[in-house]
Every structure is written in structure tokens, then in C-alpha cells.
C-alpha positions as CSV (number, residue, x, y, z in Angstrom):
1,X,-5.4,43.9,0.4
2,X,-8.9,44.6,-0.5
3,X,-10.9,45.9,2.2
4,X,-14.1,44.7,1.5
5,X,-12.8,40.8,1.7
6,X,-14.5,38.9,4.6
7,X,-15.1,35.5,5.7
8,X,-18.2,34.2,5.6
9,X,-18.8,34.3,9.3
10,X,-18.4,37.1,11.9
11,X,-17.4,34.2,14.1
12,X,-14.3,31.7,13.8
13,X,-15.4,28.6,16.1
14,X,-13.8,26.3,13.9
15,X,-12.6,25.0,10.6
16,X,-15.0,22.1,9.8
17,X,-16.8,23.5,6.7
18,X,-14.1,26.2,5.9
19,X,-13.2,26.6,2.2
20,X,-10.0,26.3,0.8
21,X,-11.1,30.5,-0.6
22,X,-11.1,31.2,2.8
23,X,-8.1,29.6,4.4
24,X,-6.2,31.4,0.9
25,X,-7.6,34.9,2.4
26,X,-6.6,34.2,5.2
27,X,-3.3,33.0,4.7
28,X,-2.3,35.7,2.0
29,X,-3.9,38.2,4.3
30,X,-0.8,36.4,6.5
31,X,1.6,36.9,4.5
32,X,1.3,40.4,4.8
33,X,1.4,40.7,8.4
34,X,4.4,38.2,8.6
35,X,6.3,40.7,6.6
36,X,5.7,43.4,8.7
37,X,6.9,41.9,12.1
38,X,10.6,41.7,10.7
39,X,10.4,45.5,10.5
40,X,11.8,47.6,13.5
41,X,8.5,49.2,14.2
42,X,6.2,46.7,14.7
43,X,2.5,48.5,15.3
44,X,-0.6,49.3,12.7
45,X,-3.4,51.8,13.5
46,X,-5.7,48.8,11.7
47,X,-7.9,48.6,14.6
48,X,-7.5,51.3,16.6
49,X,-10.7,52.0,18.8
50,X,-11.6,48.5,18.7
51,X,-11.2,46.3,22.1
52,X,-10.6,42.7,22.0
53,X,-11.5,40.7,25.3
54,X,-9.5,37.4,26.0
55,X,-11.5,35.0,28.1
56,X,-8.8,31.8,29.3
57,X,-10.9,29.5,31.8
58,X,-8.0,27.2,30.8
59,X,-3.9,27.4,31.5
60,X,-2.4,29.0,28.1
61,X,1.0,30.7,27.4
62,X,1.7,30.8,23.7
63,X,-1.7,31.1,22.6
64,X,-2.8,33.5,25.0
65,X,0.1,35.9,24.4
66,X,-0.1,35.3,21.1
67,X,-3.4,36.6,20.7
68,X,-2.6,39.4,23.3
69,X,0.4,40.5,20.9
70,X,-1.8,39.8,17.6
71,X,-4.1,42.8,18.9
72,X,-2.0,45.0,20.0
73,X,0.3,44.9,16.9
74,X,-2.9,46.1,15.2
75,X,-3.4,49.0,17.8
76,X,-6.6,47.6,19.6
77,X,-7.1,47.3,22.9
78,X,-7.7,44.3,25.4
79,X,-8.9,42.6,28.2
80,X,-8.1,39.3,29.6
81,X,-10.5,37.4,31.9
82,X,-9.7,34.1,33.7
83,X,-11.7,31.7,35.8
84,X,-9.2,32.8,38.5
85,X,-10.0,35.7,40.2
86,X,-13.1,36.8,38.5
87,X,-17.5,36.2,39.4
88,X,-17.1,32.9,37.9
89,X,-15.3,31.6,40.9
90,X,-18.4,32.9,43.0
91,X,-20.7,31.0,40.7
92,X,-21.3,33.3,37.3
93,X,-22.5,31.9,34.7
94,X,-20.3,32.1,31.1
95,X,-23.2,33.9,30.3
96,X,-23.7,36.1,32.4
97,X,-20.3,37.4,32.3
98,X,-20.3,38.1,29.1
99,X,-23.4,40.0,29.1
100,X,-21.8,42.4,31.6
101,X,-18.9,42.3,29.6
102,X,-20.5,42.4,26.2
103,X,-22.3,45.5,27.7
104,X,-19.3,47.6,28.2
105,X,-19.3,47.6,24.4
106,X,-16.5,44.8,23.3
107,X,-16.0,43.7,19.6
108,X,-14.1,40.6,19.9
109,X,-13.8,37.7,22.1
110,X,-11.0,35.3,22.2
111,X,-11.8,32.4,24.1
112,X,-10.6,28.9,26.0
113,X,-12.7,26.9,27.7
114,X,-13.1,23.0,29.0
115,X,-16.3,22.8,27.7
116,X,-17.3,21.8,24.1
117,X,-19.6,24.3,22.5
118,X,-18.4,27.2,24.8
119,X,-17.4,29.5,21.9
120,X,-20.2,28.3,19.8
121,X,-22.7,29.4,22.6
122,X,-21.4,32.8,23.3
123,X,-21.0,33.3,19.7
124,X,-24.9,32.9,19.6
125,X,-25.4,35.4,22.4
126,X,-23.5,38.2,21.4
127,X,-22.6,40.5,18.1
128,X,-19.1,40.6,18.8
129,X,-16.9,38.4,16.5
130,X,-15.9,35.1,18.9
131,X,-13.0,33.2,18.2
132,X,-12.0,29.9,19.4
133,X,-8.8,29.6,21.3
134,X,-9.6,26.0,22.3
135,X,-13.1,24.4,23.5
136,X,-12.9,21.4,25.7
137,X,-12.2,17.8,22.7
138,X,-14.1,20.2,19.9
139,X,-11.5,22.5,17.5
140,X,-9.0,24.9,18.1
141,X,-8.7,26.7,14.2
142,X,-5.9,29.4,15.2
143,X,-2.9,26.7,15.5
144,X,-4.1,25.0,12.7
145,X,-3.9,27.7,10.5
146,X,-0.8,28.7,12.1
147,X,0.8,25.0,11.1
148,X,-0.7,25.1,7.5
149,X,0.8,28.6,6.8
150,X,3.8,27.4,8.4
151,X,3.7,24.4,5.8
152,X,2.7,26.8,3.1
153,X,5.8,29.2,4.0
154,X,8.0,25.8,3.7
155,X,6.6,23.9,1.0
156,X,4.3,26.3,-1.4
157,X,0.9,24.7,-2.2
158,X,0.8,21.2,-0.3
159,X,-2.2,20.1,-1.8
160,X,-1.3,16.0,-2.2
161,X,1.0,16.3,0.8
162,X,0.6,13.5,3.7
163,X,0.7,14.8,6.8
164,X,1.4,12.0,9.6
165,X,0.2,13.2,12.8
166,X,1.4,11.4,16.0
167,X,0.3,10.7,19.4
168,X,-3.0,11.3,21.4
169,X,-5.4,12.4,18.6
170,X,-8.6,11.2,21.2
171,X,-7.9,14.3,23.5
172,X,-6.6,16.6,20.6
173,X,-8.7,19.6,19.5
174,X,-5.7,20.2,17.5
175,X,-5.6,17.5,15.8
176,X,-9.5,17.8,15.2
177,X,-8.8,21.5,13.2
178,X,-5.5,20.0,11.3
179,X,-7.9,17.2,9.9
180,X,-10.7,19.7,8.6
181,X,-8.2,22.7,7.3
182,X,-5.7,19.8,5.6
183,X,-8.1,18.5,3.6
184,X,-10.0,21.4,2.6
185,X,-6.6,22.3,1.2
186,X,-5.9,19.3,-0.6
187,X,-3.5,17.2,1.9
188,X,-3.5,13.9,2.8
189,X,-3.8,13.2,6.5
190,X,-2.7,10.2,8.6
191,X,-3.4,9.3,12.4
192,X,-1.1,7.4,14.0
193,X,-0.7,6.4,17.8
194,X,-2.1,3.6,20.3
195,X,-4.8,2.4,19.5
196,X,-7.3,3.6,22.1
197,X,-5.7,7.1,21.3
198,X,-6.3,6.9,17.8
199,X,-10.0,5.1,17.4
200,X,-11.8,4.0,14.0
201,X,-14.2,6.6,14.0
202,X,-11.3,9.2,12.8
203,X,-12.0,7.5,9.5
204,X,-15.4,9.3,9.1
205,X,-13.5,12.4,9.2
206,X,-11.2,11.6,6.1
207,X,-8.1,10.8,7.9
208,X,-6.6,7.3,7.4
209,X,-5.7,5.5,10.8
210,X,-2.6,3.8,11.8
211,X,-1.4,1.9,15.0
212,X,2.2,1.3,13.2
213,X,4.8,4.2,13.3
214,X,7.2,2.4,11.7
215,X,5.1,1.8,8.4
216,X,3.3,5.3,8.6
217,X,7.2,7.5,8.8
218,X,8.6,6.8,5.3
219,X,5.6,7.4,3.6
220,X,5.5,11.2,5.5
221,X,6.1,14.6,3.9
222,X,5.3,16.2,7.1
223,X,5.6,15.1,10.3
224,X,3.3,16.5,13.5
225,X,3.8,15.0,17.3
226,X,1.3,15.7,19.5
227,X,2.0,15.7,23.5
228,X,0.1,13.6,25.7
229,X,-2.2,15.3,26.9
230,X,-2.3,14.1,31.4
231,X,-4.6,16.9,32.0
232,X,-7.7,15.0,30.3
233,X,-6.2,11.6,30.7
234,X,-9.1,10.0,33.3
235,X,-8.0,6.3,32.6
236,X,-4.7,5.1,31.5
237,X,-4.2,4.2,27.7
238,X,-1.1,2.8,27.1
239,X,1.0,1.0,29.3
240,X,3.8,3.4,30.4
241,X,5.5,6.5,29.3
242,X,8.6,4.7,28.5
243,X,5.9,1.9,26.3
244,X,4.6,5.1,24.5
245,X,8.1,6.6,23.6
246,X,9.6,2.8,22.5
247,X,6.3,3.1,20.0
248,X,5.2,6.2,19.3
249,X,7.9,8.6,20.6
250,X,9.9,10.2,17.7
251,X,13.7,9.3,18.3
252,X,16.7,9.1,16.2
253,X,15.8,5.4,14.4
254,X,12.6,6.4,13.2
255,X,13.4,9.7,11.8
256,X,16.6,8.2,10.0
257,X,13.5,6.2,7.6
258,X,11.7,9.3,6.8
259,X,12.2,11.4,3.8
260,X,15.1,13.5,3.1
261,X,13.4,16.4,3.0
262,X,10.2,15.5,5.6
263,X,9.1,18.7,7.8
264,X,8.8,17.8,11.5
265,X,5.9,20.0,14.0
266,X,4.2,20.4,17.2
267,X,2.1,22.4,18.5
268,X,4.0,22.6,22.3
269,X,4.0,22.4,24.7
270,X,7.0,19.8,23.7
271,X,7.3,16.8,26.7
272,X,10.7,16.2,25.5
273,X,12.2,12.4,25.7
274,X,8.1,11.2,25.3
275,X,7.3,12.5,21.8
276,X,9.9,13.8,20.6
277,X,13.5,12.6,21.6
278,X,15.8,16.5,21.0
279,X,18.2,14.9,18.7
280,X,15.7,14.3,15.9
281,X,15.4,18.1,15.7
282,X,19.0,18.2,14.5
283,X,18.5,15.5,12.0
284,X,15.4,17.1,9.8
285,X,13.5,20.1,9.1
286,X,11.7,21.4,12.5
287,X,9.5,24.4,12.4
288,X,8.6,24.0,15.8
289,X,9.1,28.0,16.7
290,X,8.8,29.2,13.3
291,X,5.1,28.0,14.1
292,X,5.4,30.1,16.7
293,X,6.0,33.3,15.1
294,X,3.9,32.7,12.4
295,X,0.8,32.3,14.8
296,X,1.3,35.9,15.7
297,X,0.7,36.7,12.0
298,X,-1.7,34.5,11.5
299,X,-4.0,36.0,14.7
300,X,-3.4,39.3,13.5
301,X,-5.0,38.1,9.7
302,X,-7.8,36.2,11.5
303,X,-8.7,39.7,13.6
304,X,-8.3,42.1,11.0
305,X,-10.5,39.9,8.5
306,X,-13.5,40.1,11.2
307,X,-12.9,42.8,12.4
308,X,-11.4,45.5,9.9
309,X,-14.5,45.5,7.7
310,X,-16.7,46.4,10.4
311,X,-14.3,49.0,11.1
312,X,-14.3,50.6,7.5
313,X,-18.1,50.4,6.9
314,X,-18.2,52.0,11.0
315,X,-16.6,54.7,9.0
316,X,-18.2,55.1,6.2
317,X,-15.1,54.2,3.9
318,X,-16.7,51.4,1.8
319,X,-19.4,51.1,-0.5
């Protein structure tokens, strides 16, 4: 694994604009990593010294921990802030507490926040390497790199590959990061879900938009629910639960259309019974904790990529 491989950035906010070179670094950088967590021992001295500080002003369990076990895998140490419990709640800035973070001499920040822009901002405030664990409707790149090296574990190159993604796409910074990394790759994408959860201007992003499940499952090689996401629902749009599972929840009749060999994802949480009815996961290909494991693997590749060359040139081990 050549040490003097980067990405271009010192930053990952997101993956609009990412080159299929980089995702390919990334992803074979991966590899490597996913390989080692089947071992016994499961620690690296890659980045001892460095100290990675987690900043979740949102509610978080896999990718919080995931990140947590992604650095500490890879020796480095953290530090987790949250809105609870810390100056923010007595009215600190983001800023300002990452100044008086940043000055107890950090090197990374991973971070979650409501807002649009959040990680962008800091990133323009501080030399640490920020990455994105989530801002507000913008991107959150780590779990879509974590699908598409899932899907590149399962499939091999999926360049040409339609991937159907369900539910509400509006709210779905997932979704947002799955559209950009997907087609830098080569795959097709397809939106599908009520209407005012799946709008036109998805178009101008390269995705093809759908209001018809029925049509969109057959023509599928990979399959990705989405949960509704009540949190950021202010207004209602759909009818009912039980209107959105009749039409857009992933049950036994639909999936029995799809392709033999169709891959079925989601990002979790899972609301079980809405988007996806737990039979269908014995009737096809589900990755859904396989995704799982493989984001530990991919946040370890994503650290050591910013981080390790700045460790080796701190050293004076590369040209």
C-alpha cells in the first residue's frame, strides 16, 4: 500500500466531485483493512500519536461507534463531544469550540450536525482533516462508501449496475452521497418513493425518478430501502404508514418480481413492517450487517488515507 497515495483533499465533506481513482484508493485501501479484522488481534500502530475528535450534535449509534472503533483499530486516540453536556448547551458557538478544541492540538474531526455546511465550515477553520459523519439534508460520504464497497465485495466492478433506491430520498443525506459515488463509478441509479419524497429536481443529479415500485423492482440489480426519516418530517407526505408500506414498503410480493440474484441494503436504522417487511430478507441477498462491518474498514481506509501521510512526512520517512 504505497505510502505516498493521498486524496486530493485533506478534508472528506462529501462525494460530489469524487473520482472514480479515488473511490478505487479508497476501497482497495479497504480491502486491506477488511482482511485484517478477521484476524485474532485486531490493532495497528498506523496512527499512533495521532488523536481523532468525534463531534455528534446529532443521535448516532453505528456510525459513531463505528468511527470510534475505526481509530482505535489504527491505535489513535479520541475524543467524543456532543451537544449534551458540553459549552454548546450554554450557548458556544461550533466555532468556538473547536478553536479550543483545535488548540489542544487535534488532527482529525469526525463530525454530525443538523446543519448543512457544518463540516464544510469547520473544515475552512481548521488544519485538521474533517470528515463528514452527516450534515443536516447535505451528504454523508462514509455509508456510501461503505454500501459501494459492500456492493463491490458482492458483485466485483458494478459499473452498468442499477441501483433502485427506495423511500424518502427528500430528507436522505444518504441517498444524496449514494447518487454522486454510484455514478462516478459507473452505476445506474433510480429514485423511487412518493412523490413529494422523491421530487423532479433529483433528475439534475443524474438519477432517474420513479413514483411506481412495481415497474422500477424487476428492472433492479440492487436494491436500497431507506427509513422514513420522522425526525425531519415537519409536514406529513404521504397519507399513512400503512399507505406508505402498501406502496413503497418492501414485502414478500414485490421482491418475488425482482431478479434472481438482486442484492437488497439499508443503511438502518431498519423500521421493520414500513420498509422492509423481515421475510424479504429470507427470500434474496441482504447485506444489511455485512454493510455494517465493512464500514469499520472502510473508516479505518478513509482515516489512514488523510491521515497516515501526514504521519510519515511528520517523520521524515517519505520523500
Amino acid at each position: 500500500m504505497p505510502l505516498m497515495e493521498r486524496l486530493r483533499s485533506k478534508d472528506l465533506i462529501g462525494l460530489e466531485g469524487i473520482t472514480r481513482e479515488e473511490l478505487e484508493l479508497i476501497f482497495i485501501t479497504a480491502d486491506t483493512f477488511r482482511v485484517f479484522l478477521e484476524r485474532p488481534i485486531r490493532k495497528l500502530p498506523t496512527l499512533r500519536g495521532k488523536t481523532i475528535l468525534n463531534m455528534f450534535f446529532e443521535a448516532s449509534t453505528r456510525t459513531q461507534a463505528s468511527f470510534d472503533l475505526a481509530a482505535k483499530r489504527l491505535s489513535a486516540d479520541t475524543v467524543s463531544v456532543s451537544k449534551k453536556g458540553s459549552s454548546v448547551e450554554k450557548g458556544e458557538t461550533l466555532l468556538d469550540t473547536l478553536r479550543n478544541i483545535d488548540a489542544m492540538k487535534i488532527d482529525a474531526v469526525v463530525i454530525r450536525h443538523s446543519a448543512p455546511g457544518a463540516a464544510a465550515f469547520l473544515a475552512r477553520n481548521t488544519e485538521a482533516s474533517v470528515i463528514n459523519a452527516g450534515d443536516g439534508l447535505h451528504e454523508h460520504p462514509t455509508q456510501a462508501l461503505l454500501d459501494m464497497f459492500t456492493l463491490r465485495r458482492e458483485m466485483g466492478d458494478f459499473k452498468g449496475k442499477r441501483i433502485l433506491i427506495i423511500g424518502d430520498i427528500l430528507h436522505s443525506r444518504v441517498a444524496r452521497s449514494n447518487i454522486f459515488g454510484m455514478k462516478a463509478w459507473g452505476a445506474d441509479v433510480a429514485l423511487c418513493g412518493p412523490r413529494p419524497l422523491v421530487p423532479e429536481e433529483f433528475r439534475a443529479m443524474g438519477a432517474e425518478v420513479s413514483w411506481n415500485l412495481e415497474e422500477e423492482i424487476p428492472k433492479a440489480d440492487v436494491i436500497m430501502a431507506l427509513r422514513i426519516q420522522n425526525e425531519r418530517l415537519s409536514e406529513s407526505f404521504f397519507p399513512s404508514v400503512r399507505e406508505f408500506r402498501r406502496l413503497y414498503g418492501i414485502t414478500p410480493d414485490k421482491i418475488a418480481k425482482a431478479k434472481d440474484n438482486v442484492i437488497l441494503m439499508h443503511p438502518g436504522p431498519v423500521n421493520w413492517d414500513v420498509e422492509l417487511d423481515p421475510r424479504v430478507t429470507e427470500m434474496v441477498k441482504t447485506v444489511i450487517l455485512d454493510q455494517v462491518t465493512n464500514g469499520v474498514a472502510v473508516r479505518m481506509a478513509v482515516l489512514y488515507l488523510l491521515l497516515a501521510g501526514a504521519k510519515e512526512e511528520e517523520n521524515g520517512t517519505t520523500a
